[in-house]
TINUPA-793537 format. One record per residue: x, y, z of N, C-alpha, C, O in turn; chain; residue in three letters. Coordinates in steps of 0.2 Angstrom, whole numbers, always signed. Atoms other than C-alpha are relative to their C-alpha. Example, Ala and Ser with C-alpha at 12.3 -4.5 7.8 and 13.67 -1.06 7.14 Angstrom:
<sites>
{site {+4,-6,+0},{+62,-22,+39},{+4,+6,+0},{+9,+5,+3},A,Ala}
{site {-4,-6,-1},{+68,-5,+36},{-4,+5,+3},{-1,+11,+4},A,Ser}
</sites>
This chain:
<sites>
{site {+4,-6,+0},{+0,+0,+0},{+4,+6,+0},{+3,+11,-3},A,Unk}
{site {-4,-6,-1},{+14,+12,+5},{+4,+1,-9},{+5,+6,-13},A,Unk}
{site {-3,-2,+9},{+23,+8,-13},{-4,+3,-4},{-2,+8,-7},A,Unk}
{site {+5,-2,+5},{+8,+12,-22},{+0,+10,+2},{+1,+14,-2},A,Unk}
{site {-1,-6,-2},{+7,+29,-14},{+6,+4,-1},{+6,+10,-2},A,Unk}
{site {-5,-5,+1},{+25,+34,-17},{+1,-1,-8},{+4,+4,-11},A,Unk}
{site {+0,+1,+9},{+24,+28,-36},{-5,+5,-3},{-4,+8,-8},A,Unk}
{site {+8,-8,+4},{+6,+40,-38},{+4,+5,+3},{+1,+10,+0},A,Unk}
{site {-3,-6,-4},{+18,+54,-28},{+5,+2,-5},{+7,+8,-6},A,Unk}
{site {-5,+1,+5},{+31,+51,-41},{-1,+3,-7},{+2,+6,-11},A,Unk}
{site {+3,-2,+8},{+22,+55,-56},{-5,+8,+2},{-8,+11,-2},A,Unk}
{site {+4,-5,-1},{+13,+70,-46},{+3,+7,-5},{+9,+6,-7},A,Unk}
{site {-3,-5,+4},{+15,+87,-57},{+5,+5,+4},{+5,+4,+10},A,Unk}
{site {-5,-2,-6},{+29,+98,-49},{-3,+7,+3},{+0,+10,+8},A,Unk}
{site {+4,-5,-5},{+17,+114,-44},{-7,-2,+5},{-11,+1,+7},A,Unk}
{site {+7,+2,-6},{+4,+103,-34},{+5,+2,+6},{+11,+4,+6},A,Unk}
{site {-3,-2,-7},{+6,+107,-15},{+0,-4,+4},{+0,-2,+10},A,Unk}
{site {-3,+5,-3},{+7,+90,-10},{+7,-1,-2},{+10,-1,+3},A,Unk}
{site {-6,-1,+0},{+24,+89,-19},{+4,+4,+1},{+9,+3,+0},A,Unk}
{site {-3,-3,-3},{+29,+103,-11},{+3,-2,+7},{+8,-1,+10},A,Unk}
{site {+0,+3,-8},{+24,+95,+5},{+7,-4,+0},{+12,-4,+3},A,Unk}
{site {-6,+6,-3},{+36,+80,+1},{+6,+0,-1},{+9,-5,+1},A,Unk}
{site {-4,-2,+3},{+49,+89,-6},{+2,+5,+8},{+8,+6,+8},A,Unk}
{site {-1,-3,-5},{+50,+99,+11},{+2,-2,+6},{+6,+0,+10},A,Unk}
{site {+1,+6,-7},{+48,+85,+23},{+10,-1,+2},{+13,-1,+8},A,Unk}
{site {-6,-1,-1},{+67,+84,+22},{+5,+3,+4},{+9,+1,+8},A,Unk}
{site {-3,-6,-3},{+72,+101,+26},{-2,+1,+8},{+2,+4,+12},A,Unk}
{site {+4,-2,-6},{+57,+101,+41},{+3,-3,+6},{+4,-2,+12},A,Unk}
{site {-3,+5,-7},{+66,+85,+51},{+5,+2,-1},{+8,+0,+5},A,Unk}
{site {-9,-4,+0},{+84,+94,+48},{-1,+4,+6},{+3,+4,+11},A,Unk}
{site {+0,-7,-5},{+77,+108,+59},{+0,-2,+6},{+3,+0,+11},A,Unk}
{site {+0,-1,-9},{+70,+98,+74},{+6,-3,+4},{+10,-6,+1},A,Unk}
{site {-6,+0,-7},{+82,+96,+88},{-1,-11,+0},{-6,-15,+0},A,Unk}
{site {-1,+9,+1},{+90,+75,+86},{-5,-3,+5},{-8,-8,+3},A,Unk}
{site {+4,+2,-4},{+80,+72,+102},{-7,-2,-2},{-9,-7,+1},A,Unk}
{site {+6,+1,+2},{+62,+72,+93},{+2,-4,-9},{-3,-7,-12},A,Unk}
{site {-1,+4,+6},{+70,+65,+77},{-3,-7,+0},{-7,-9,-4},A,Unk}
{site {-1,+7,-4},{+71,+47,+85},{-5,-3,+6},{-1,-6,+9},A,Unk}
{site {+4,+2,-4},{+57,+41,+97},{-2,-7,+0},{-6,-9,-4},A,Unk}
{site {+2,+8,+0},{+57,+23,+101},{-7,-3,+3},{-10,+1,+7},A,Unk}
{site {+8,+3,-1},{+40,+13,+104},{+2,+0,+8},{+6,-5,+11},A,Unk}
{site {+0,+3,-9},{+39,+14,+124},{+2,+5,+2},{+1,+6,+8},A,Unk}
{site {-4,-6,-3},{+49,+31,+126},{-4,+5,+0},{-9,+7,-3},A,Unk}
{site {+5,-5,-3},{+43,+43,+135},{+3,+9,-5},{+8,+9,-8},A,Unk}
{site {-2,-6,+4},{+44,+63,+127},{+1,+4,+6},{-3,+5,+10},A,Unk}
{site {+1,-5,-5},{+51,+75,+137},{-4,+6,-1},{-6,+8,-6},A,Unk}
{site {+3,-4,+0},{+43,+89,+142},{+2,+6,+3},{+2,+5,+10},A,Unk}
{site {-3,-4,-3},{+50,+106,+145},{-7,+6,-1},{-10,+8,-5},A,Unk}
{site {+6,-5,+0},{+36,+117,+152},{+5,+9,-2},{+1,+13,-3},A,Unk}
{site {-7,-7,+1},{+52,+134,+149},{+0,+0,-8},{+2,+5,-11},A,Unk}
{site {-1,-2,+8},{+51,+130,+130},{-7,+6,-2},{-13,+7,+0},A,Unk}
{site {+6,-5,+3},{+44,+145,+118},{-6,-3,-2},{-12,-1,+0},A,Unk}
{site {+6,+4,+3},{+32,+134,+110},{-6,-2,+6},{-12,-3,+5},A,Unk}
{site {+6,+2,-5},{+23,+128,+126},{-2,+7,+4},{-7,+9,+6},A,Unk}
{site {+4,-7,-3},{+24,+145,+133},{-5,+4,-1},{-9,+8,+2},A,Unk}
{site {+5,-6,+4},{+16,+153,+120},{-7,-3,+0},{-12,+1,+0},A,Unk}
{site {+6,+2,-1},{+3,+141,+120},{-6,+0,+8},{-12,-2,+9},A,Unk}
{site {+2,-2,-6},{+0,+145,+139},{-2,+5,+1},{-7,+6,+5},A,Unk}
{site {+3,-9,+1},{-3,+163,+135},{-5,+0,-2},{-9,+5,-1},A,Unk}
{site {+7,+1,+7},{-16,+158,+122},{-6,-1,+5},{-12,+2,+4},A,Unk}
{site {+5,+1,-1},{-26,+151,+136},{-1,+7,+3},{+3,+11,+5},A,Unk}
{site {+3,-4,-5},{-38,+164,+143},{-2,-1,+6},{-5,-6,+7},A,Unk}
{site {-2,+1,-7},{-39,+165,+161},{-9,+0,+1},{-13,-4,+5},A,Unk}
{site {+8,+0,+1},{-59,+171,+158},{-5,-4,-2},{-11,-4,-1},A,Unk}
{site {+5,+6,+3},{-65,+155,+151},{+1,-5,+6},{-1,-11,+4},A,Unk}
{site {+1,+3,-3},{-60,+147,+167},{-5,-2,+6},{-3,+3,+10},A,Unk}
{site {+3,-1,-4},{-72,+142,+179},{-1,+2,+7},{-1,-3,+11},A,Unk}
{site {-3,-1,-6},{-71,+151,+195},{-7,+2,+7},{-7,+7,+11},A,Unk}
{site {+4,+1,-7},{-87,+146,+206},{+3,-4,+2},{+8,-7,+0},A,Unk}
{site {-2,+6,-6},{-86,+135,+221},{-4,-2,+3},{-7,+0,+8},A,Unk}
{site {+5,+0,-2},{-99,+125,+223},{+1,-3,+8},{-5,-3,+12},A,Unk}
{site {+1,+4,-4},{-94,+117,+238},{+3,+7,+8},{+4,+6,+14},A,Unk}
{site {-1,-7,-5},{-90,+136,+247},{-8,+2,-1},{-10,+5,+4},A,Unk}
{site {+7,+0,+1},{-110,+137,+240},{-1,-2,+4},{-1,+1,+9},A,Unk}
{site {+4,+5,-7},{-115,+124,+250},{+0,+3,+9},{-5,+4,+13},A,Unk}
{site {-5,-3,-6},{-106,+130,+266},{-5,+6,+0},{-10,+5,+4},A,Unk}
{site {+4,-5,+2},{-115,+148,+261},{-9,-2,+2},{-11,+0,+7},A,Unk}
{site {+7,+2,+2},{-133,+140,+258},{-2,-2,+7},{-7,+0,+10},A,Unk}
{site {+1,+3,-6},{-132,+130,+275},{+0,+5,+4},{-2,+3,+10},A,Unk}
{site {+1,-7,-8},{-130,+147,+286},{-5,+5,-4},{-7,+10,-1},A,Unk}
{site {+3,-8,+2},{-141,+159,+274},{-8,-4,-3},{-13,-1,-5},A,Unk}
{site {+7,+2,+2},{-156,+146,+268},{-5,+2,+5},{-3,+2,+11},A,Unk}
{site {+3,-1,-5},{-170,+151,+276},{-4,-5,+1},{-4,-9,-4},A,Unk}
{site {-3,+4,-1},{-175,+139,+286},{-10,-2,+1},{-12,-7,+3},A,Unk}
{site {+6,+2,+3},{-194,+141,+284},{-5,+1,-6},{-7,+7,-6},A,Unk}
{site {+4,+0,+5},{-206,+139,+270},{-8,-2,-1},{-11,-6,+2},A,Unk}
{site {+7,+2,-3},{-224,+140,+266},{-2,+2,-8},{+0,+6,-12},A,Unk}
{site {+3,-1,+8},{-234,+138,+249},{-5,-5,-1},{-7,-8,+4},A,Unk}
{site {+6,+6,+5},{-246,+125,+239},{+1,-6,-4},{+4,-6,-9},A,Unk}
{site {+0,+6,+4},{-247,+107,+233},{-8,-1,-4},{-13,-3,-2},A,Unk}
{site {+7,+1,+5},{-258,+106,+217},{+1,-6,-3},{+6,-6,-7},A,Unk}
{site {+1,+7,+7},{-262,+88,+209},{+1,+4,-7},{-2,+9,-9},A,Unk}
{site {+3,-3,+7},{-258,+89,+192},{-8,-5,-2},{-12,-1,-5},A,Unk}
{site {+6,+1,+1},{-275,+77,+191},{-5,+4,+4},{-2,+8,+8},A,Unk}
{site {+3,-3,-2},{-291,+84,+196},{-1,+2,+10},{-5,-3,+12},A,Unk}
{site {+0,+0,-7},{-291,+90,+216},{+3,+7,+1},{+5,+10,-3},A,Unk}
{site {+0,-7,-3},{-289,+106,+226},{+10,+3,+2},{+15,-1,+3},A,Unk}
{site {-8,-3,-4},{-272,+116,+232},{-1,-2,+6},{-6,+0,+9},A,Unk}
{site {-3,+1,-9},{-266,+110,+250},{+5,+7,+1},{+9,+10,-2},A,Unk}
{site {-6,-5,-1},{-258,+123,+258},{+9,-6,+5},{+8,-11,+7},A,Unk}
{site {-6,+3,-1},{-238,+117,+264},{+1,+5,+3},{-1,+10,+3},A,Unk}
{site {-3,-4,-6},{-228,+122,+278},{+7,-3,-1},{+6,-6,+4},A,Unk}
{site {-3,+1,-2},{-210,+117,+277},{+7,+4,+4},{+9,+9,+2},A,Unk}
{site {-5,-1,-6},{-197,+117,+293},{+6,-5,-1},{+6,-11,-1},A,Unk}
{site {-6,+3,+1},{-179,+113,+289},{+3,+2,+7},{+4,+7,+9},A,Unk}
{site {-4,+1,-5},{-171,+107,+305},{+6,+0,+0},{+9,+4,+4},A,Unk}
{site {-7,+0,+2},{-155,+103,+297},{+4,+0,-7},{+3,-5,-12},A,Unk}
{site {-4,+1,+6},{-144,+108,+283},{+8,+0,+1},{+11,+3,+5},A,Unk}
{site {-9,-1,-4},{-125,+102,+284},{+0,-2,-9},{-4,-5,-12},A,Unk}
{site {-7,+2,+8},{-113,+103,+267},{+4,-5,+0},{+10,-4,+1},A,Unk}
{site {-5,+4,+4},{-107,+88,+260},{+4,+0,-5},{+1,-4,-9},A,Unk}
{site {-2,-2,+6},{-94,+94,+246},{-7,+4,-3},{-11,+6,+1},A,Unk}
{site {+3,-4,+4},{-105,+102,+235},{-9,+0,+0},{-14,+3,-3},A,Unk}
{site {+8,+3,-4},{-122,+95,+243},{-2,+2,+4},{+2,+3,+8},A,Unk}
{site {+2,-2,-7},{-132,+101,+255},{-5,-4,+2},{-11,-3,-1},A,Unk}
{site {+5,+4,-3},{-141,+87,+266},{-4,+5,+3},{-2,+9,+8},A,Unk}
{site {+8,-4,-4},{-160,+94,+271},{-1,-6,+5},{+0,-12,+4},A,Unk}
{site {+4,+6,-3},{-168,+86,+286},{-5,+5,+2},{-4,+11,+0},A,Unk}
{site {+5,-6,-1},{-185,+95,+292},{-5,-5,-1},{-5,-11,-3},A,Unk}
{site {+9,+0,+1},{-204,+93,+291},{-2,+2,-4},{-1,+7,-6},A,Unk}
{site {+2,-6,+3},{-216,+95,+281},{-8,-3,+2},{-10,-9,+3},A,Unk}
{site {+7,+1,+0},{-235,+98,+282},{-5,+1,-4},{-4,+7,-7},A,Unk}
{site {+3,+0,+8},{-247,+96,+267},{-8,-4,+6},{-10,-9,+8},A,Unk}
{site {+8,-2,-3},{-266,+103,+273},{+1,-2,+7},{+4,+2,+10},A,Unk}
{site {+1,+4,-7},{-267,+91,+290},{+7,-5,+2},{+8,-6,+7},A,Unk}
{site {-4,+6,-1},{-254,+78,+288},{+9,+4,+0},{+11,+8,-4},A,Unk}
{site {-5,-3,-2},{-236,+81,+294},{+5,-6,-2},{+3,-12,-1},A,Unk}
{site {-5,+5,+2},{-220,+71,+288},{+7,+1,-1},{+9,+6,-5},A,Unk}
{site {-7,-1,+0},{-203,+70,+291},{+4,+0,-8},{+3,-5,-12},A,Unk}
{site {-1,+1,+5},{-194,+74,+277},{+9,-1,-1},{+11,+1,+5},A,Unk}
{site {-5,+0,+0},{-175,+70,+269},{+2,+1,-8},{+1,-1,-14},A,Unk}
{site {-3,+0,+7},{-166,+77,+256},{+7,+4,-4},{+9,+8,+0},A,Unk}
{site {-6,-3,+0},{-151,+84,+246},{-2,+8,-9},{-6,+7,-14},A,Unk}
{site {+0,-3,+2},{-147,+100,+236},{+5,+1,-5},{+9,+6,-2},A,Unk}
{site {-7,-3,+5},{-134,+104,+222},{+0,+6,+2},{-5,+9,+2},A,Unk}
{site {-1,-8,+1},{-124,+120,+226},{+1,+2,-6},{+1,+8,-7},A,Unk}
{site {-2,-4,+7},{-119,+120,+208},{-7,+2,-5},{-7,+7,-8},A,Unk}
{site {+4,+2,+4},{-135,+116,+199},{-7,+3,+2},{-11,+4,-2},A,Unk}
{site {+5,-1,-2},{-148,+122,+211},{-5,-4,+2},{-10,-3,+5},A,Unk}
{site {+5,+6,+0},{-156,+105,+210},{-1,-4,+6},{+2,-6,+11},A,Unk}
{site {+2,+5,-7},{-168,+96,+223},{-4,-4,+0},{-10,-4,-3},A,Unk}
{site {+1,+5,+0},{-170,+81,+227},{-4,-1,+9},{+0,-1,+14},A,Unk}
{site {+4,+2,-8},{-185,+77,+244},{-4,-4,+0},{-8,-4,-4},A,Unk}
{site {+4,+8,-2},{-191,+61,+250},{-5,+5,+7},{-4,+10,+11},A,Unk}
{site {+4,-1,-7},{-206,+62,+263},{+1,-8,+1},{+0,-12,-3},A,Unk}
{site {-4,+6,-5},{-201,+48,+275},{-7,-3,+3},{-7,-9,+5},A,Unk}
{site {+6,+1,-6},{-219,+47,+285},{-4,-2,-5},{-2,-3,-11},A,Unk}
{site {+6,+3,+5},{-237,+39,+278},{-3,+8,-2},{-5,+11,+2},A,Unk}
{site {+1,-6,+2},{-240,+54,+268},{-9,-2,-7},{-13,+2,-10},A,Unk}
{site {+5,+1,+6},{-254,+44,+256},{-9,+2,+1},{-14,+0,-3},A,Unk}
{site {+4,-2,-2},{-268,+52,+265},{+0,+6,-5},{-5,+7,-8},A,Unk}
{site {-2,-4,+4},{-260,+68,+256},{-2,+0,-7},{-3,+5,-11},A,Unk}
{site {+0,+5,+7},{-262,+57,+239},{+9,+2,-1},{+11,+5,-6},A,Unk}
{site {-9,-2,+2},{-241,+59,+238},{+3,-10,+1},{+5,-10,+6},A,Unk}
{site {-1,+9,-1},{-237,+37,+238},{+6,+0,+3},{+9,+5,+2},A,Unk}
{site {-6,+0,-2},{-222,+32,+248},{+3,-4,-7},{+1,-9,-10},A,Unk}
{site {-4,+4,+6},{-208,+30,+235},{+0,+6,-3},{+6,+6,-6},A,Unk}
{site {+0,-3,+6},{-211,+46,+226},{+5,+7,+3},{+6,+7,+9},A,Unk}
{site {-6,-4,-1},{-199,+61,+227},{-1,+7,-3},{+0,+8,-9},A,Unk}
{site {-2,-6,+2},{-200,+79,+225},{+5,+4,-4},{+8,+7,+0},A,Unk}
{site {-6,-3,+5},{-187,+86,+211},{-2,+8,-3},{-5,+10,-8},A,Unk}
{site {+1,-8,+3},{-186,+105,+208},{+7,+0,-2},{+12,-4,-1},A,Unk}
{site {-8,+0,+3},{-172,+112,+197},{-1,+9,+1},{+0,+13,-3},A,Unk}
{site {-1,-9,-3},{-174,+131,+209},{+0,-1,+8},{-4,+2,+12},A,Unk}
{site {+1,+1,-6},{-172,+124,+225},{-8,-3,+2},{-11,-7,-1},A,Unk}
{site {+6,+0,-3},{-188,+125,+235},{-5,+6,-5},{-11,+5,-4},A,Unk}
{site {+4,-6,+3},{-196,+139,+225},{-6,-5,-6},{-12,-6,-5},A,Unk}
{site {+6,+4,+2},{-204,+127,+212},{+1,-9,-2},{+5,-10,-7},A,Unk}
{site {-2,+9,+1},{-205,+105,+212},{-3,-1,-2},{-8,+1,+0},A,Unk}
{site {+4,+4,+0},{-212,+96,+206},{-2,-12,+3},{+1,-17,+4},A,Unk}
{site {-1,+9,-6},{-218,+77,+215},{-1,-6,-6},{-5,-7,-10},A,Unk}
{site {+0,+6,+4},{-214,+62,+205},{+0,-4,+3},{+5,-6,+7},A,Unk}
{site {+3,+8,-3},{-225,+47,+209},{+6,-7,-2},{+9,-7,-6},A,Unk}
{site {-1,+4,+2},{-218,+32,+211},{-3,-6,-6},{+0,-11,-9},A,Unk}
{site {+4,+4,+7},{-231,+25,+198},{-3,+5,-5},{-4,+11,-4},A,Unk}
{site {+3,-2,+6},{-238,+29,+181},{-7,+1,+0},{-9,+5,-5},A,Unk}
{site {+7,-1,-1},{-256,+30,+186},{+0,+6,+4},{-5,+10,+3},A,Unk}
{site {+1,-7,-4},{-253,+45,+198},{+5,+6,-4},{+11,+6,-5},A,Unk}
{site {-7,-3,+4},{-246,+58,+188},{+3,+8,+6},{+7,+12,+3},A,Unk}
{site {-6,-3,+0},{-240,+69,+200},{-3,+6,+4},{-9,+6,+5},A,Unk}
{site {+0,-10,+2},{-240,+89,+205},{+2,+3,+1},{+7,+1,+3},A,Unk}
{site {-4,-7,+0},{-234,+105,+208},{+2,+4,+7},{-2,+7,+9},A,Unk}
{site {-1,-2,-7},{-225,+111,+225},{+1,+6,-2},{+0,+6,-8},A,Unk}
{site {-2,-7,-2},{-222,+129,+227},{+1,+5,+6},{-4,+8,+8},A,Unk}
{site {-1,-4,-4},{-213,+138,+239},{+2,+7,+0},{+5,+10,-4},A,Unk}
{site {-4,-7,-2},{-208,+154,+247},{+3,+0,+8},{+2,-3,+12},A,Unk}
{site {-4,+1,-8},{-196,+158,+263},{-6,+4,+2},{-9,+8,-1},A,Unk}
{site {+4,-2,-1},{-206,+162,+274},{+4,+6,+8},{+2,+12,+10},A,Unk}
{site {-3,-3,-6},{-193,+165,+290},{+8,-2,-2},{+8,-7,-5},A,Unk}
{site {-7,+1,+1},{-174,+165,+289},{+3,-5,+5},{+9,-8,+3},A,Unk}
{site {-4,+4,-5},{-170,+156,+305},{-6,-5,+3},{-5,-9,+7},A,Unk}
</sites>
């Protein structure tokens, strides 16, 4: 295959700019330094971060396109300034009334970039321990109700998921026949 290729390169016209290429290839391995000449199969390449060529490609980066939040300094933040009560409505998306909701977070501790919720919640009469976690990066929540919440129509198994914290969730059933519905909160108390 390689023969075939230098026999069609051989007969190329002499202003193509493939034959210029191979006609150069000569002069370009003269130039590099004998160390890069020669690389045996298993050898390692050194690596001089002081050369021009890598320096200059260091300068090229922008310092602006790095990402310089901290979610896990978030977290940390959210766990002393979350307010720590909430109050709003749970509407079925099937046909049924708004409950009004009460939730009280007892505890928020920062794990890396997480913040474990512990707390209550109340939904119209019925009251239930709840457990759950928080992305500092993404804003995302994820809440289990722990207690018999099925009086509420909420099933155990099924999980509140908002992608704005607490402000608005939605409850996803553990089954396909309940479809679900709408939490919505507001802080209510800071401490």
């Amino acid at each position: 295959m390689a023969m075939r290729a230098s026999v069609m390169l051989r007969f190329q016209p002499a202003g193509s700019s493939l034959w210029g290429l191979m006609a150069a290839l000569p002069l370009l391995a003269a130039a590099l330094p004998a160390q890069a000449q020669a690389i045996k199969p298993g050898a390692m390449v050194p690596f001089d971060p002081t050369s021009p060529v890598v320096r200059s490609q260091l300068q090229a980066v922008q310092t602006d396109t790095v990402e310089q939040f901290d979610p896990v300094a978030r977290a940390k933040a959210l766990a002393k300034d979350l307010p720590r009560r909430w109050s709003g409505t749970y509407l079925p998306k099937t046909a049924g009334t708004a409950q009004s909701v009460r939730l009280d977070l007892a505890s928020l501790t920062p794990v890396g970039q997480m913040l474990v919720i512990k707390g209550t919640m109340t939904i119209g009469s019925l009251t239930s321990p709840v457990q759950g976690n928080i992305n500092a990066k993404s804003d995302q929540l994820d809440l289990l109700l722990l207690g018999d919440t099925a009086a509420a129509g909420l099933e155990p198994g099924g999980v509140f998921q908002g992608l704005q914290t607490f402000q608005l969730s939605d409850w996803e059933s553990p089954r396909l026949t309940n479809t679900g519905g709408k939490l919505q909160l507001t802080a209510t108390a800071r401490r």
